[in-house]
Backbone bond lengths (Angstrom), bond angles and torsions (degrees), N, CA, C in turn:
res aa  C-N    CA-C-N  psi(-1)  N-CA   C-N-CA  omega(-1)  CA-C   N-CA-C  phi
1 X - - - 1.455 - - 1.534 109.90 -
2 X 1.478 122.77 149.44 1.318 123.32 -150.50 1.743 75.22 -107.90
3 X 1.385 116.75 155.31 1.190 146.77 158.33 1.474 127.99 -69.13
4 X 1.566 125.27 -0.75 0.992 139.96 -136.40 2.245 99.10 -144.40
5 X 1.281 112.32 152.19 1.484 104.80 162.15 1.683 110.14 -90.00
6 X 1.291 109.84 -152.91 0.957 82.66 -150.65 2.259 77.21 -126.82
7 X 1.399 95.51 11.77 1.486 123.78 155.34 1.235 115.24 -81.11
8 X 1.452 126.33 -32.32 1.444 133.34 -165.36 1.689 95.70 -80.89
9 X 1.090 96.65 -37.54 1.711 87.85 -163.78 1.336 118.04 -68.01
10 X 1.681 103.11 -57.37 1.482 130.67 159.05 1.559 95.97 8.32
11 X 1.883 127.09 -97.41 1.242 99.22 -168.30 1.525 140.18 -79.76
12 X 1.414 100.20 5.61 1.733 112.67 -177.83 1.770 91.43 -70.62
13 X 1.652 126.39 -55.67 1.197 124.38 -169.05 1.351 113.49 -63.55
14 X 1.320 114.17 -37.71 1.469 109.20 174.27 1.582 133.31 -77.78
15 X 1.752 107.84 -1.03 1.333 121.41 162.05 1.613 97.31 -80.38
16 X 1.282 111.93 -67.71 1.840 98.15 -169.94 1.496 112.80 -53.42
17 X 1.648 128.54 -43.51 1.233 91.95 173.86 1.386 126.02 -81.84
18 X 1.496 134.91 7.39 0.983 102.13 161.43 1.823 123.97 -85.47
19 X 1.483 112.47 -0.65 1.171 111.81 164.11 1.739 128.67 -78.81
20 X 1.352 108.59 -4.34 1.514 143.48 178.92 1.729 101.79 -80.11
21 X 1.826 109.23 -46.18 1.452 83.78 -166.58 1.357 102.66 -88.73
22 X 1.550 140.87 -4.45 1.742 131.30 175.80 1.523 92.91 -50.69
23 X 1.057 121.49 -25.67 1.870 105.93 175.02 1.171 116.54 -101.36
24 X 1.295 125.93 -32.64 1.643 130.09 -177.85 1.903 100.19 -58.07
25 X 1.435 105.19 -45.96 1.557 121.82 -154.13 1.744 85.18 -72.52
26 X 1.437 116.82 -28.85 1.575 110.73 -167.02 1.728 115.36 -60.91
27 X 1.716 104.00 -37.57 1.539 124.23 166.71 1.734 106.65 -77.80
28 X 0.811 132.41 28.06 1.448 123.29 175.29 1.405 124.24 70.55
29 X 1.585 110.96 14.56 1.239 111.04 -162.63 1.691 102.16 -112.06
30 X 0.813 107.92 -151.97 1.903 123.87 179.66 1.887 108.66 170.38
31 X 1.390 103.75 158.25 1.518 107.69 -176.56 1.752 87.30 -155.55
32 X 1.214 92.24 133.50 1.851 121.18 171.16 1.492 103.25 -112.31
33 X 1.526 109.56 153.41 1.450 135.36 -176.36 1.597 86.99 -113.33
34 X 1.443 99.62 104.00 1.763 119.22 147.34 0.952 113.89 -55.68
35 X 1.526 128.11 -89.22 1.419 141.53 169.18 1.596 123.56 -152.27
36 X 0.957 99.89 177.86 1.942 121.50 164.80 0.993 122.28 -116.67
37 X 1.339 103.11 112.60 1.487 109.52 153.10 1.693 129.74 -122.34
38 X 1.390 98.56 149.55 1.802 97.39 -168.35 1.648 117.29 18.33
39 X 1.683 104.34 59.65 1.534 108.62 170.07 1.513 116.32 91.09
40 X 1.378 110.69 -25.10 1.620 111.26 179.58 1.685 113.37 -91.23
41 X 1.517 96.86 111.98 1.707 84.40 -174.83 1.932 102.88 -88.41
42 X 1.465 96.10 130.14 1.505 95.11 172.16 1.951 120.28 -80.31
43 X 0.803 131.93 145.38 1.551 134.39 -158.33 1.524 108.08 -146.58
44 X 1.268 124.21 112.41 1.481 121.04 164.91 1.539 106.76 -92.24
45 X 1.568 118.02 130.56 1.242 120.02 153.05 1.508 132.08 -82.79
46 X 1.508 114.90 122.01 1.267 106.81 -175.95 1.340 131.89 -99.17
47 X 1.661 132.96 -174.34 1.267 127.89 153.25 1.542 107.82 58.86
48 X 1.340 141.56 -147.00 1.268 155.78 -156.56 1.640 103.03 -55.69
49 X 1.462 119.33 -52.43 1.661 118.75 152.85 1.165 131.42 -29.42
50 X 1.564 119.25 -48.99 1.343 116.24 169.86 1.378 127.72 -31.68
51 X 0.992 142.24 132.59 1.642 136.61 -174.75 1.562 114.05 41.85
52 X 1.560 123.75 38.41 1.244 102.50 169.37 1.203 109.11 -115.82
53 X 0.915 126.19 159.84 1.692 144.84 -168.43 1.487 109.02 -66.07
54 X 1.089 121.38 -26.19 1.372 127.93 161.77 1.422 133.65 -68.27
55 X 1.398 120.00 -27.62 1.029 127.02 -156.03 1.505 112.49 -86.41
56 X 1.238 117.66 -0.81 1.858 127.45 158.28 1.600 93.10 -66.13
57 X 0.999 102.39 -52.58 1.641 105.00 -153.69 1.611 93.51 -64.17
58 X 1.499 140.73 -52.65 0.971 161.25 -129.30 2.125 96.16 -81.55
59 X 1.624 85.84 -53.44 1.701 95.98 178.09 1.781 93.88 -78.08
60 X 0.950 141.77 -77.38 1.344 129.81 -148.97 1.543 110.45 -61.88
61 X 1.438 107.26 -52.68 1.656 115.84 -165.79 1.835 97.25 -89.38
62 X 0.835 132.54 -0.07 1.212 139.80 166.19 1.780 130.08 -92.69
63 X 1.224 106.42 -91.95 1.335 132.11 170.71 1.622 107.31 -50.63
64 X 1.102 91.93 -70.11 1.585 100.18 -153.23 1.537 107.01 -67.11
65 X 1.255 107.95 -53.50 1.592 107.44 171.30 1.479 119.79 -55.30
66 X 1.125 142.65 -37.44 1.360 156.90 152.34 1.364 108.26 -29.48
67 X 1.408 116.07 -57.96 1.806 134.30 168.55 1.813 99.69 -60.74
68 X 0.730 117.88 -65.19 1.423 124.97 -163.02 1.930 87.94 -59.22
69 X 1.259 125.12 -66.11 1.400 97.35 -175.97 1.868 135.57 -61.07
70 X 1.903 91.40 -11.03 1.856 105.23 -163.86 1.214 81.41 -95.95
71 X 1.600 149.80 -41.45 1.430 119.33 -143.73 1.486 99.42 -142.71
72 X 1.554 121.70 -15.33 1.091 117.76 169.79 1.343 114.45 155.73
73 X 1.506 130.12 140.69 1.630 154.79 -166.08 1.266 99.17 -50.01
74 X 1.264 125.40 -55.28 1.446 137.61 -150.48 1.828 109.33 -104.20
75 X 0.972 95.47 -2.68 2.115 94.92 160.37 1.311 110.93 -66.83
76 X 1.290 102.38 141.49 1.559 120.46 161.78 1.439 119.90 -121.23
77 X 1.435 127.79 134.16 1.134 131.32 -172.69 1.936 88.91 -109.50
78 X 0.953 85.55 154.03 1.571 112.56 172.51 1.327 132.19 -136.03
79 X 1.571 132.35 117.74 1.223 105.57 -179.22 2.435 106.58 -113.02
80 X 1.134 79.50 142.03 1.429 109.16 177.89 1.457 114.98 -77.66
81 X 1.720 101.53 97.69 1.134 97.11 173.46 1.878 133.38 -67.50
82 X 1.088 129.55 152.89 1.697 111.08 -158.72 1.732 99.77 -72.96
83 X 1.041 104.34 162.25 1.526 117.22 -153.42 1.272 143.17 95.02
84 X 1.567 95.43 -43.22 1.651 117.75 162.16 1.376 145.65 -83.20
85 X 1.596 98.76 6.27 1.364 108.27 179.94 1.507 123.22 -59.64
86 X 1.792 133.75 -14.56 1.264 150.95 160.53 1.303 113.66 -75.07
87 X 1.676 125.71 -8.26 1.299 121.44 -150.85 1.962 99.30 -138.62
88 X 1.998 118.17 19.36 1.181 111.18 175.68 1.389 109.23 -51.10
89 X 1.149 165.41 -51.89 1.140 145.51 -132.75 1.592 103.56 -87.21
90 X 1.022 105.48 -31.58 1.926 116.05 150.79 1.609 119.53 -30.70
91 X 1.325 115.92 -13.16 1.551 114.14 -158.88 1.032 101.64 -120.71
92 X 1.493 135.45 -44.52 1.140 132.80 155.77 1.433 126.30 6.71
């Protein structure tokens, strides 16, 4: 359990990713913050990301680990495939 609401995080996550996309945006891509809930930040990848083979790697070995060492062990990033942005609790 994160130590944090799920208000607290809100702008810590939305400073790292926007320091996340000067590199995402460099490959043609982009990633938006849907929301948080209880610690899981949801994330759509956009543009050049969409369907690329990288983009597991991009949220876990990227994003998420980066979060997990700045704000805490127990975050989960998630990314939202398009369509499903009405349907997070689906991802879980």
């Amino acid at each position: 359990m994160l130590p944090f609401t799920d208000d607290e995080l809100r702008p810590i996550v939305s400073d790292m990713l926007e320091k996340a996309r000067v590199w995402i945006q460099k490959d043609g891509g982009d990633v938006t913050l849907l929301d948080i809930r209880e610690g899981k930040v949801y994330v759509q990848l956009q543009g050049a990301c969409v369907g690329c083979g990288s983009s597991g790697s991009t949220i876990k070995y990227g994003i998420e680990k980066e979060m997990k060492i700045m704000i805490h062990p127990d975050i989960t990033v998630i990314n939202v495939p398009h369509g499903m942005e009405e349907k997070l609790e689906e991802l879980n």
